[in-house]
C-alpha positions as CSV (number, residue, x, y, z in Angstrom):
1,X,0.0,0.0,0.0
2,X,1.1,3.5,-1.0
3,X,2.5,4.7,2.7
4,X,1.0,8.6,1.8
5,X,-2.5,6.9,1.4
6,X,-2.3,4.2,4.0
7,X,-2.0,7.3,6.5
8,X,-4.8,9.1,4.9
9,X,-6.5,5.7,6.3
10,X,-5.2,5.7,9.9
11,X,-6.6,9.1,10.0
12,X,-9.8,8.3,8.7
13,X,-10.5,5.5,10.8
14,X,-9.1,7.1,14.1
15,X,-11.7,9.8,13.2
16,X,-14.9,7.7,12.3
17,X,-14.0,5.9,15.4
18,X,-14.3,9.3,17.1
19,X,-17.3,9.9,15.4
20,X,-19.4,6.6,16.1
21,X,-18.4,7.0,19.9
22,X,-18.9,10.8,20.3
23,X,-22.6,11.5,21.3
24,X,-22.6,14.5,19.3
25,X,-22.9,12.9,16.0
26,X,-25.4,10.9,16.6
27,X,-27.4,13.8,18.0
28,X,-26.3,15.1,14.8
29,X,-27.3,12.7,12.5
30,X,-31.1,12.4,14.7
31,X,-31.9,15.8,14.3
32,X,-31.2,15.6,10.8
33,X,-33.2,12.6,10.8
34,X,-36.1,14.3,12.6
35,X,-36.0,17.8,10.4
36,X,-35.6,15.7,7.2
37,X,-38.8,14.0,7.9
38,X,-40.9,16.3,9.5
39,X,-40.1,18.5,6.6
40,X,-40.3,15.5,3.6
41,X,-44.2,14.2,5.0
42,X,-45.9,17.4,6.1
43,X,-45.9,18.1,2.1
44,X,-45.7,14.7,1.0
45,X,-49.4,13.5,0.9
46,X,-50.7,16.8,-0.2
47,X,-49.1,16.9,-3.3
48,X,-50.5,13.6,-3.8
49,X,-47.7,12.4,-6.0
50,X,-45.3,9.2,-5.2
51,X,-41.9,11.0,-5.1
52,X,-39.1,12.7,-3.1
53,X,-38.5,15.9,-4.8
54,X,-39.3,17.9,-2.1
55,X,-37.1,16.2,0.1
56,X,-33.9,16.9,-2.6
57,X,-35.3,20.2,-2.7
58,X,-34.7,21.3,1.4
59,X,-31.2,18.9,1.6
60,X,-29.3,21.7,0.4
61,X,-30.4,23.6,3.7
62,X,-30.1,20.7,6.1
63,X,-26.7,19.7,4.8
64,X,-25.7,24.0,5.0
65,X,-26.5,23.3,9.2
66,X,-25.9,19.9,9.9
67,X,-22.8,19.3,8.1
68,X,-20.9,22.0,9.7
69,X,-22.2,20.8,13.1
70,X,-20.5,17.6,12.0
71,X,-16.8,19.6,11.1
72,X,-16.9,22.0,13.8
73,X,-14.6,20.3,16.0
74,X,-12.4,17.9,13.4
75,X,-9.3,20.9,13.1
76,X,-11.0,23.0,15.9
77,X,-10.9,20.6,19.0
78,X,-7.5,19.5,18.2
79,X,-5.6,22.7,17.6
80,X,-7.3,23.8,21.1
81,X,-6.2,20.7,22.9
82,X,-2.8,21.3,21.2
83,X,-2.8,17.4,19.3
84,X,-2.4,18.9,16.2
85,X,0.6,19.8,17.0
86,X,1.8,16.8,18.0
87,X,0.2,15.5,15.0
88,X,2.4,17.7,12.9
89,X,5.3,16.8,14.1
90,X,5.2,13.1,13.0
91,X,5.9,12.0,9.3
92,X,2.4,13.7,8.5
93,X,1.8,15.8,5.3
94,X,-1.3,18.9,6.3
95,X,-2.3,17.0,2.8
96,X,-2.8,13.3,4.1
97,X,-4.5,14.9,7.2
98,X,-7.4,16.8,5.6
99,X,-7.4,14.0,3.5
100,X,-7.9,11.7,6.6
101,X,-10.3,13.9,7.9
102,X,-12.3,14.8,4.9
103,X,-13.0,11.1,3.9
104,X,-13.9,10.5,7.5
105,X,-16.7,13.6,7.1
106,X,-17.5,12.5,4.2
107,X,-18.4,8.6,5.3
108,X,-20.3,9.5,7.7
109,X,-22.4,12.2,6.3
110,X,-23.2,9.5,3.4
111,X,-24.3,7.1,6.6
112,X,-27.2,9.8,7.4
113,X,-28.4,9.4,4.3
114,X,-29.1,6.1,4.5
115,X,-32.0,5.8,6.7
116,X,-33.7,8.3,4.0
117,X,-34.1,5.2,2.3
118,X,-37.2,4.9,3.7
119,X,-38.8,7.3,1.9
120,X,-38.0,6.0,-1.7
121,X,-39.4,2.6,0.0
122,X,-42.3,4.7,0.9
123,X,-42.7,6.2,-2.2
124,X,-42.2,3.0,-4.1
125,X,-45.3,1.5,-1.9
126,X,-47.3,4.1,-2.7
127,X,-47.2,5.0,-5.7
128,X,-44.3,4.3,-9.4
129,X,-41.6,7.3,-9.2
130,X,-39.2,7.5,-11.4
131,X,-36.0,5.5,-10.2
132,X,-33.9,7.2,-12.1
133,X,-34.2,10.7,-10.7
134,X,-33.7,9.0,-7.2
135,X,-30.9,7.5,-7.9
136,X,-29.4,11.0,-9.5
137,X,-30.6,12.6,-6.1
138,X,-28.3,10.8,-4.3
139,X,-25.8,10.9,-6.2
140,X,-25.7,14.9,-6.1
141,X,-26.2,14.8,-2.5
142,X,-22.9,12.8,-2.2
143,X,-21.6,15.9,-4.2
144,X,-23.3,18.0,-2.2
145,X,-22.0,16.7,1.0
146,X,-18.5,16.2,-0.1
147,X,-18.8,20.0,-0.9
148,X,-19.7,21.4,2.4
149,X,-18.0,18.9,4.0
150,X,-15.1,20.6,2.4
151,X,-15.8,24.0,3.4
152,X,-16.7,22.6,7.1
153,X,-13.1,21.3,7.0
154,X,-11.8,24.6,6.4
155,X,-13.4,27.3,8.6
156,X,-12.3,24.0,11.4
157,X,-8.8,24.8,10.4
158,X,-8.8,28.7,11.0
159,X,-9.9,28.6,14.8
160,X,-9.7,26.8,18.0
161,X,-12.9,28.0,18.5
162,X,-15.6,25.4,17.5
163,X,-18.8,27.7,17.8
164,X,-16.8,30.4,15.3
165,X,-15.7,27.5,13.1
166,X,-19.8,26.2,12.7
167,X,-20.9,29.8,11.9
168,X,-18.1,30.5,9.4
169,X,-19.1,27.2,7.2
170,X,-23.1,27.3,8.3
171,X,-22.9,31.0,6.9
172,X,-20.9,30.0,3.6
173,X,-23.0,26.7,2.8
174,X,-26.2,28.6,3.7
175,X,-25.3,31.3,1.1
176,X,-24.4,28.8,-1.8
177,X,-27.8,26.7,-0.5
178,X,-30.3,30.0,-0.9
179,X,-28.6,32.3,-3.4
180,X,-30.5,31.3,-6.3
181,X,-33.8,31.7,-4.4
182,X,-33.0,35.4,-4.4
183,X,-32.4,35.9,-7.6
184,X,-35.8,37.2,-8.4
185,X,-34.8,40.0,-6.2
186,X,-31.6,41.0,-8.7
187,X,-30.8,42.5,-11.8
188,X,-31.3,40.2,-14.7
189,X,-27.6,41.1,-15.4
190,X,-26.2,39.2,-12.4
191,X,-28.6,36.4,-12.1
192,X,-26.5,34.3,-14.6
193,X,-23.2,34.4,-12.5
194,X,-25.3,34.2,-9.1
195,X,-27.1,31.1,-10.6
196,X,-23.7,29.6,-11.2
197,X,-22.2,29.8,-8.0
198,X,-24.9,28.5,-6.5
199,X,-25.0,24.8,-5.0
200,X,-28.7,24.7,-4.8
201,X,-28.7,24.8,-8.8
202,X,-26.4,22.4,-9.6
203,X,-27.5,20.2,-6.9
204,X,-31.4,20.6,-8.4
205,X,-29.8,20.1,-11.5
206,X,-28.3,16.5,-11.0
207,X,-31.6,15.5,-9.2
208,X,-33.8,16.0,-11.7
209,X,-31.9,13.1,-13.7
210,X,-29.8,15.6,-15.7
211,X,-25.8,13.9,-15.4
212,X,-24.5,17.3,-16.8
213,X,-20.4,17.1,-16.2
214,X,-20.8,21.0,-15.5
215,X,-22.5,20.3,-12.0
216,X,-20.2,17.5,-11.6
217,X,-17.1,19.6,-12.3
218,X,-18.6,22.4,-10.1
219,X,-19.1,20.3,-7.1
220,X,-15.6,18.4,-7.6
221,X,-13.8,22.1,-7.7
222,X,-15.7,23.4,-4.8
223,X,-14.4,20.4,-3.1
224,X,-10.5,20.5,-4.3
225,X,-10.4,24.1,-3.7
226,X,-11.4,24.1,0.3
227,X,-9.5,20.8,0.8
228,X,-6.5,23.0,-0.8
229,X,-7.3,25.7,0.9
230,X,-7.4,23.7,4.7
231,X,-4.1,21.8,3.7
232,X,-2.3,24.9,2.8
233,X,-4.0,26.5,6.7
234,X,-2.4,22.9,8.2
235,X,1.0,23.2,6.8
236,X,1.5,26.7,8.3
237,X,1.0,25.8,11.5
238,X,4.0,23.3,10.7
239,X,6.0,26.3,9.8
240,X,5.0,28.5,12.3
């Protein structure tokens, strides 16, 4: 095994181990649980149609708050505690420990997806949606998550201070979540670039069944970029 990547994987599994015995996560993940479906089946049996778009529709918002509850703590906690120092001074790159981290987040933001399952079983007993679009759903919120897990990652790195580092990423994913609801509000000149930036559109986009590589590419930069971004924050504290 490639020694950079097989310390990517220590990481990650020292952190999902952190994760499944933390109480926090899984207060986390039952919130999210709790919001998700109190939001998905007040709507779903008045629109009297068989289908989870509205439920694709309000995951950019949950993931903008609950994914940064889930990142707060991964740089934050440790550079107050003073381990990522310690951390830094072993045969550690900052890359193979946002890497760790990130594939950690990532993991276990997929795993609260999973009990959502129930409502395409739901659906599927109620009615004939259109497996396809489901299945595209999914597969943009796994963008979507990697995204603002990303971004969660990086406000981590800047502070010791968890509370700050939630607010920074809650406040950037919340922005790329609603911008393109207020776009009715703007000039016609500026909706094009606003629409663009926005992760709400792109994630809509996939879910509808549309595989168009421009979403893909615009979730997979979002991603690169932050990750970039918290490697480069990591690596200075080595220097400094």
């Amino acid at each position: 095994m490639n020694p950079k990547k097989s310390v990517s994987l220590v990481i990650m599994k020292r952190e999902l181990a952190s994760f499944y015995t933390s109480p926090v996560a899984y207060i986390v993940t039952g919130l999210f649980l709790v919001f998700s479906g109190i939001l998905f089946f007040s709507t779903y049996f008045l629109v009297n149609r068989a289908e989870l778009r509205n439920f694709f529709s309000i995951l950019p918002v949950l993931f903008a708050f609950f994914v940064p509850a889930l990142t707060m703590r991964v740089f934050a906690e440790e550079k107050r505690s003073g381990s990522l120092e310690t951390l830094m001074t072993l045969p550690v790159s900052g890359v193979d420990a946002v890497v760790g981290k990130f594939l950690a987040v990532f993991i276990f933001t997929a795993s609260m997806l999973v009990p959502t399952l129930s409502y395409v079983v739901t659906s599927v007993a109620l009615g004939s949606p259109d497996v396809g679009s489901i299945f595209c759903g999914y597969l943009g919120a796994l963008f979507l998550s990697a995204a603002f897990s990303a971004i969660g990652l990086f406000a981590s790195s800047l502070t010791k201070n968890q509370i700050v580092a939630f607010f920074a990423a809650f406040t950037a994913c919340i922005v790329l979540a609603m911008i393109d609801r207020l776009l009715v509000l703007l000039p016609a000149a500026i909706v094009g670039p606003l629409e663009f930036i926005s992760a709400s559109y792109h994630f809509e986009s996939i879910s509808r069944g549309i595989i168009d590589t421009r979403d893909l590419l615009y979730f997979l930069s979002l991603t690169v970029v932050f990750l970039g971004l918290t490697a480069r924050t990591v690596d200075a504290r080595r220097v400094a």
